[in-house]
MARBANU-611657 format. One line per 4 residues: their letters; for each residue z, x, y of C-alpha. Coordinates in pm, 1 decimal. Example, Ala and Ser with C-alpha at 12.3 -4.5 7.8 and 13.67 -1.06 7.14 Angstrom:
REM MARBANU-611657
AS> 780.0 1230.0 -450.0; 714.0 1367.0 -106.0
END
This chain:
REM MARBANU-611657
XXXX> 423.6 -10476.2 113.0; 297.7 -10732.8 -106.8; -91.8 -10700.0 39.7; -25.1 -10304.7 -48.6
XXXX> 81.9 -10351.4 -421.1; -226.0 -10595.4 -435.1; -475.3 -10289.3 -289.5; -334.4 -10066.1 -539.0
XXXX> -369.8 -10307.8 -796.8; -727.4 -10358.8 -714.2; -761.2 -10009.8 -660.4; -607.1 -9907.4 -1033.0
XXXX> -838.6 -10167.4 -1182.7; -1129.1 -10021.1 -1101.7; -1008.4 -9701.3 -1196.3; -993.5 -9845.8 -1513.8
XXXX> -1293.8 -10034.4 -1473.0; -1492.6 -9764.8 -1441.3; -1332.6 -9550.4 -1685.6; -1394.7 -9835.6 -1925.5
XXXX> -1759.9 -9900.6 -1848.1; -1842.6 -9521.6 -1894.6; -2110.2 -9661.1 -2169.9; -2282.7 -9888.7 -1944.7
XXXX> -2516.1 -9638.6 -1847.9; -2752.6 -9963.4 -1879.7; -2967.9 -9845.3 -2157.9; -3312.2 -9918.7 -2190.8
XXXX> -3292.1 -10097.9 -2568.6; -3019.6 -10398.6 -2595.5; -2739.0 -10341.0 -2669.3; -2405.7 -10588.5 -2760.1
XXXX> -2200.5 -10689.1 -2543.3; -1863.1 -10599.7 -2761.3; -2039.2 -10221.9 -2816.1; -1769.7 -9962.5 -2749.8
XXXX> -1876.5 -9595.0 -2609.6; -1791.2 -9346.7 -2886.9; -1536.3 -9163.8 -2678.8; -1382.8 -9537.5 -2628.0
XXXX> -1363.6 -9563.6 -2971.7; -1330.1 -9248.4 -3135.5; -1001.4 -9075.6 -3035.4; -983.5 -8686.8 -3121.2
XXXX> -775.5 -8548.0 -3362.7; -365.0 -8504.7 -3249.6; -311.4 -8165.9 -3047.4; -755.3 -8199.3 -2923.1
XXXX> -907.4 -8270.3 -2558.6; -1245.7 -8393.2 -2566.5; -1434.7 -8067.1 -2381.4; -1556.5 -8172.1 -2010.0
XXXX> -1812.3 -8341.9 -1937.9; -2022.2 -8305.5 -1594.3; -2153.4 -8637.6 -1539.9; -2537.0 -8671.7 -1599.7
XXXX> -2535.4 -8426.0 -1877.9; -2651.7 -8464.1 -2239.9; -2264.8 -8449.4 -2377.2; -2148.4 -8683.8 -2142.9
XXXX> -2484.2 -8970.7 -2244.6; -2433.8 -8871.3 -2578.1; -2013.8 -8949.9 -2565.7; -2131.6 -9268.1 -2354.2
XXXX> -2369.2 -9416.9 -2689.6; -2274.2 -9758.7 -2788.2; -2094.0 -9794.7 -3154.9; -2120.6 -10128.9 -3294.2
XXXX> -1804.4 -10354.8 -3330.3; -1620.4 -10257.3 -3688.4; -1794.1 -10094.3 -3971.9; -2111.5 -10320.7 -4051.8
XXXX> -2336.8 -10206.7 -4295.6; -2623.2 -9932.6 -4239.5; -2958.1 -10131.1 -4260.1; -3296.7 -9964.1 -4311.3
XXXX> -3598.3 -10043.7 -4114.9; -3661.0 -10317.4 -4305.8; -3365.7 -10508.6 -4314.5; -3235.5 -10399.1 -4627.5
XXXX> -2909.9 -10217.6 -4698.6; -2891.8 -9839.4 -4750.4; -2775.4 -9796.2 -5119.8; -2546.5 -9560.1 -4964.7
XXXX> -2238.8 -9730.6 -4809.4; -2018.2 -9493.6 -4825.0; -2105.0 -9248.7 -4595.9; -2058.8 -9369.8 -4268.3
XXXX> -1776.6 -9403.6 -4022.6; -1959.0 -9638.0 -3800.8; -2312.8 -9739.3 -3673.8; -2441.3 -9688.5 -3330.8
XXXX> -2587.6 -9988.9 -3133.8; -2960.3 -9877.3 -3124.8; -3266.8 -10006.0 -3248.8; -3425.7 -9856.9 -3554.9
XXXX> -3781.8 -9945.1 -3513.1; -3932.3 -10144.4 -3754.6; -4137.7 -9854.7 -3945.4; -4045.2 -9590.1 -4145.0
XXXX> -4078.4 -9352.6 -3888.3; -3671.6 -9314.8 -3734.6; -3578.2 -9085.5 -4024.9; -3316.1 -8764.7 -3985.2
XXXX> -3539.9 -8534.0 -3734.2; -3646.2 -8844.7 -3571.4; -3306.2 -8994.1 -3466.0; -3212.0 -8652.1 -3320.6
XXXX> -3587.5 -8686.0 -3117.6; -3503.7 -9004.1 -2999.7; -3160.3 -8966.1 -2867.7; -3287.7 -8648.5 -2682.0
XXXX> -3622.7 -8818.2 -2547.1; -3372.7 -9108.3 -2449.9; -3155.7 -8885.6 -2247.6; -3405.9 -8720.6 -2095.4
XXXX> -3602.1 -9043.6 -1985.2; -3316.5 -9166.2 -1787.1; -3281.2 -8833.6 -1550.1; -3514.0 -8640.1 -1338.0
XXXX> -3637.4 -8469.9 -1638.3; -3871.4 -8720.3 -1825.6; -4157.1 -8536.4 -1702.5; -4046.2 -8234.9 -1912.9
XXXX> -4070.3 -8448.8 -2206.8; -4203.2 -8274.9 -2509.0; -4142.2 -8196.1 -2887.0; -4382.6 -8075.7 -3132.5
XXXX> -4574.6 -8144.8 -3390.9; -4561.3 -7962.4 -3716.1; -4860.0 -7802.2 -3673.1; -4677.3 -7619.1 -3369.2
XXXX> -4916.8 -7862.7 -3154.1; -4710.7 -7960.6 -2849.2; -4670.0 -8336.7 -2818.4; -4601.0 -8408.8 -2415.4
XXXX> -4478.4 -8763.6 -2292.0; -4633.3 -8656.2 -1971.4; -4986.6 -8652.3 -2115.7; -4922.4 -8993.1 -2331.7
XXXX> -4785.1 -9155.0 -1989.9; -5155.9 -9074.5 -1869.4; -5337.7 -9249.7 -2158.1; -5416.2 -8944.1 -2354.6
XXXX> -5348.6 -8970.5 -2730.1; -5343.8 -8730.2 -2999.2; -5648.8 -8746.7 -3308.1; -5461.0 -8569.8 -3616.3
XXXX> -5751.1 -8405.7 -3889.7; -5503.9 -8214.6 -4119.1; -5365.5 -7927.7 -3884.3; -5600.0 -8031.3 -3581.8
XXXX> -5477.8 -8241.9 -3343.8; -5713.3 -8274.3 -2986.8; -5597.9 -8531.0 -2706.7; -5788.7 -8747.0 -2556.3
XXXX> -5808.0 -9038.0 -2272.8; -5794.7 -9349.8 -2487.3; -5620.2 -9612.2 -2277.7; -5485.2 -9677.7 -1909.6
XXXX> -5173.7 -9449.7 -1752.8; -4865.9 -9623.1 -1852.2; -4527.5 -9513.7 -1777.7; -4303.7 -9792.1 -1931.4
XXXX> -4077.5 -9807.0 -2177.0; -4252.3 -9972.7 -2384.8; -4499.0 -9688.6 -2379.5; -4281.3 -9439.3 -2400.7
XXXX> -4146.9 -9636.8 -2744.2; -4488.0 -9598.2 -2833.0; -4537.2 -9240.2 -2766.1; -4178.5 -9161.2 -2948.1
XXXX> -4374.7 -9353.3 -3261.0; -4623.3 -9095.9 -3243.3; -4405.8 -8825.7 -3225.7; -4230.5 -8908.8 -3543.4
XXXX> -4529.7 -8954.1 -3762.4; -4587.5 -8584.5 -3709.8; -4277.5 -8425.7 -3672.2; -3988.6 -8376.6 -3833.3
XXXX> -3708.3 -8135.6 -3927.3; -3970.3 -7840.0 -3978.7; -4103.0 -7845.0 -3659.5; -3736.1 -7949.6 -3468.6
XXXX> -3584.2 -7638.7 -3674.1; -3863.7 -7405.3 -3483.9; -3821.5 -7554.3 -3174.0; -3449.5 -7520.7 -3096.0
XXXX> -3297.8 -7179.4 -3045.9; -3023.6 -7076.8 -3289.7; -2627.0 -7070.1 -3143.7; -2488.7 -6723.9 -3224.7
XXXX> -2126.8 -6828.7 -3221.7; -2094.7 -7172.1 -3402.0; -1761.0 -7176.2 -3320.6; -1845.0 -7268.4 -3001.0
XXXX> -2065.7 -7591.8 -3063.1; -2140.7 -7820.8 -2821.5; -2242.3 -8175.1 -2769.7; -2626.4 -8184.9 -2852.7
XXXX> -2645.3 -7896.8 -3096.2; -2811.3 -8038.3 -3385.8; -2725.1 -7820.6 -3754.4; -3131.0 -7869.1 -3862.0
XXXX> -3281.4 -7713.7 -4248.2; -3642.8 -7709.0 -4186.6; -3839.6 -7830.9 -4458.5; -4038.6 -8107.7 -4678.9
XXXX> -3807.3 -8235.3 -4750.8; -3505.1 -8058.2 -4497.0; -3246.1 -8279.9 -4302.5; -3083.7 -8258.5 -3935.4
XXXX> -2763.8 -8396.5 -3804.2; -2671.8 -8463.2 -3427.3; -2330.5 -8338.0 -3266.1; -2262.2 -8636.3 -3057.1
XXXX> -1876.5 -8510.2 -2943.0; -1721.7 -8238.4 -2937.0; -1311.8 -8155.4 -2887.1; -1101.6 -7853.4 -2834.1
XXXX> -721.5 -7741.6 -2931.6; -539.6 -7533.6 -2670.5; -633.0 -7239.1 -2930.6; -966.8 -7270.2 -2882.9
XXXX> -1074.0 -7453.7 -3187.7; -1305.2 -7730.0 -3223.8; -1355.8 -8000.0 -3380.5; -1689.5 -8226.3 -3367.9
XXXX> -1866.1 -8568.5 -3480.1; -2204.7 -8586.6 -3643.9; -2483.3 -8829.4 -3606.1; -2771.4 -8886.6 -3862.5
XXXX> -3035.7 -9075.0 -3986.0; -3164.3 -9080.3 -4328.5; -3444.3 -9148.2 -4575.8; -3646.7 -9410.2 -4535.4
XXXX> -3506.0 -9482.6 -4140.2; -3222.2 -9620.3 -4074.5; -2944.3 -9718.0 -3860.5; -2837.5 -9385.6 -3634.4
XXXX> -2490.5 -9382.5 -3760.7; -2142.3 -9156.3 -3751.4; -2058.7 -8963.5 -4026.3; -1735.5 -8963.8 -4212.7
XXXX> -1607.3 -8588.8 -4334.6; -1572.5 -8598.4 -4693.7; -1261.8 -8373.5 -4601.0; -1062.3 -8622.7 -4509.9
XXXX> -810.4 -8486.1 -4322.5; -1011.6 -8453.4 -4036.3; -1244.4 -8760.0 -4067.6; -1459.3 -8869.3 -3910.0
XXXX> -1402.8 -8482.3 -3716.6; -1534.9 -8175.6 -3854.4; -1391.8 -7809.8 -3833.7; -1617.9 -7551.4 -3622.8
XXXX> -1660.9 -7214.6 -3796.3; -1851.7 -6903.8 -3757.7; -2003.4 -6929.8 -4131.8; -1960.7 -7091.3 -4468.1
XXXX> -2055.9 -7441.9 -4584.9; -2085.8 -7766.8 -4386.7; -2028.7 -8049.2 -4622.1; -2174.0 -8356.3 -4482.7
XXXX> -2214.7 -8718.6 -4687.2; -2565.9 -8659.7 -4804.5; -2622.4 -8305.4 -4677.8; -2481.5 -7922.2 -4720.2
XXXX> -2545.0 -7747.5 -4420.8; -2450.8 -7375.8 -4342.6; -2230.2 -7319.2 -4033.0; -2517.4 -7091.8 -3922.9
XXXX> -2777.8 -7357.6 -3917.5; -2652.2 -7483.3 -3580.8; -2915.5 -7445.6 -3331.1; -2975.2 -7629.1 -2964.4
XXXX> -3221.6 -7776.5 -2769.3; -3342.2 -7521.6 -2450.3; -3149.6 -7631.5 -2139.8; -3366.4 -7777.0 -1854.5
XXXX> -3344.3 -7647.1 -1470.7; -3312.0 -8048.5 -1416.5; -3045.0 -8113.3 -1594.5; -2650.5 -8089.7 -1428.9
END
């Protein structure tokens, strides 16, 4: 009897284990050790279930992202704090580069290209430029690099096939010089229903400058409604962080709705400026 409580002892504890280490999906940049996923941390709003999940999709790496211990300060690239404090819920645990290159379109870029370079899809790899120019990680990975003359850009070989991270780091760099939220607001298809948002919809205003937000989580009342948390970067780069809702009823959730305003810290979005990246055949 007492060697069977023991087995399920072991058996719940890695149950919880593993429910626990959701977030250790190992990622490629370091991260803390006292991180906390954001669906560890961030519990939804009374009467909401997180929406499922299949394992190995964008929502569930995105719910898995590593939030830094507390509230610490939003930094910029350069070490200095963002004059704004007081928008933030809490910062995520990932690097910021140390150029100011990691702004709003960027972030959302980076957590996507991230995603995607830890499946079977990294070949797809691609955003572009805002010339319209496509910008492949495929074709960086095989030492070709873009030459930029005002809306010309040509490729060519100018260093050895490298596949790394590092590389890829490097090719991410390259992609935010020349994009941005212009280019990301052409490339991602608008959603027709807002209401039904998803993890990895990104609400994107195209311009010079415009401004794009991530949705990194997404929950769901028995009714149908949702709620969801936004992700952002800002000007100059900063910290990726988790907004708070200025409505603070809900905070750090926000309301789904077909139309109207989206007041974010820094930002008014329109409900209708949702859009999302084009699902890949490689993806679960």
């Amino acid at each position: 009897m007492r060697e069977m409580r023991l087995s399920t002892l072991a058996a719940t504890a890695l149950l919880v284990s593993a429910s626990i280490g959701l977030h250790a999906q190992d990622h490629p940049w370091p991260t803390s050790p006292r991180s906390q996923p954001i669906e560890g941390r961030i519990a939804p709003p009374l009467g909401f279930n997180r929406l499922p999940a299949p394992p190995g999709s964008f929502a569930a790496w995105l719910r898995s992202l590593p939030v830094l211990e507390g509230r610490p300060p939003v930094l910029l690239f350069d070490g200095e704090l963002k004059r704004n404090q007081r928008a933030h819920y809490a910062a995520l645990d990932i690097d910021t580069g140390s150029r100011d290159l990691q702004q709003c379109a960027d972030a959302v870029i980076r957590l996507r290209a991230e995603y995607l370079f830890s499946t079977p899809c990294a070949n797809g790899i691609t955003f572009d430029f805002t010339s319209g120019d496509p910008a492949a990680w495929s074709r960086w990975r095989d030492g070709f690099r873009p030459r930029v003359s005002g809306s010309h850009v040509e490729w060519r070989k100018a260093a050895p096939a490298d596949a790394s991270y590092e590389s890829f780091r490097a090719y991410l760099d390259s992609v935010f010089t020349y994009a941005g939220s212009y280019s990301l607001s052409r490339e991602l298809r608008p959603v027709s229903d807002p209401r039904q948002v998803l993890p990895g919809d990104v609400f994107v205003q195209g311009g010079f400058p415009g401004h794009a937000v991530i949705v990194v989580d997404v929950a769901e009342q028995s009714d149908g409604a949702r709620v969801f948390l936004l992700a952002q970067s800002f000007m100059p780069a900063q910290s990726i962080h988790l907004l708070v809702n200025p409505d603070s009823t809900l905070s750090p959730w926000y309301r789904a709705a077909a139309t109207g305003p989206l007041e974010t810290p820094q930002w008014c979005f329109e409900h209708g400026d949702l859009r999302r990246f084009p699902a890949r055949s490689c993806e679960p």
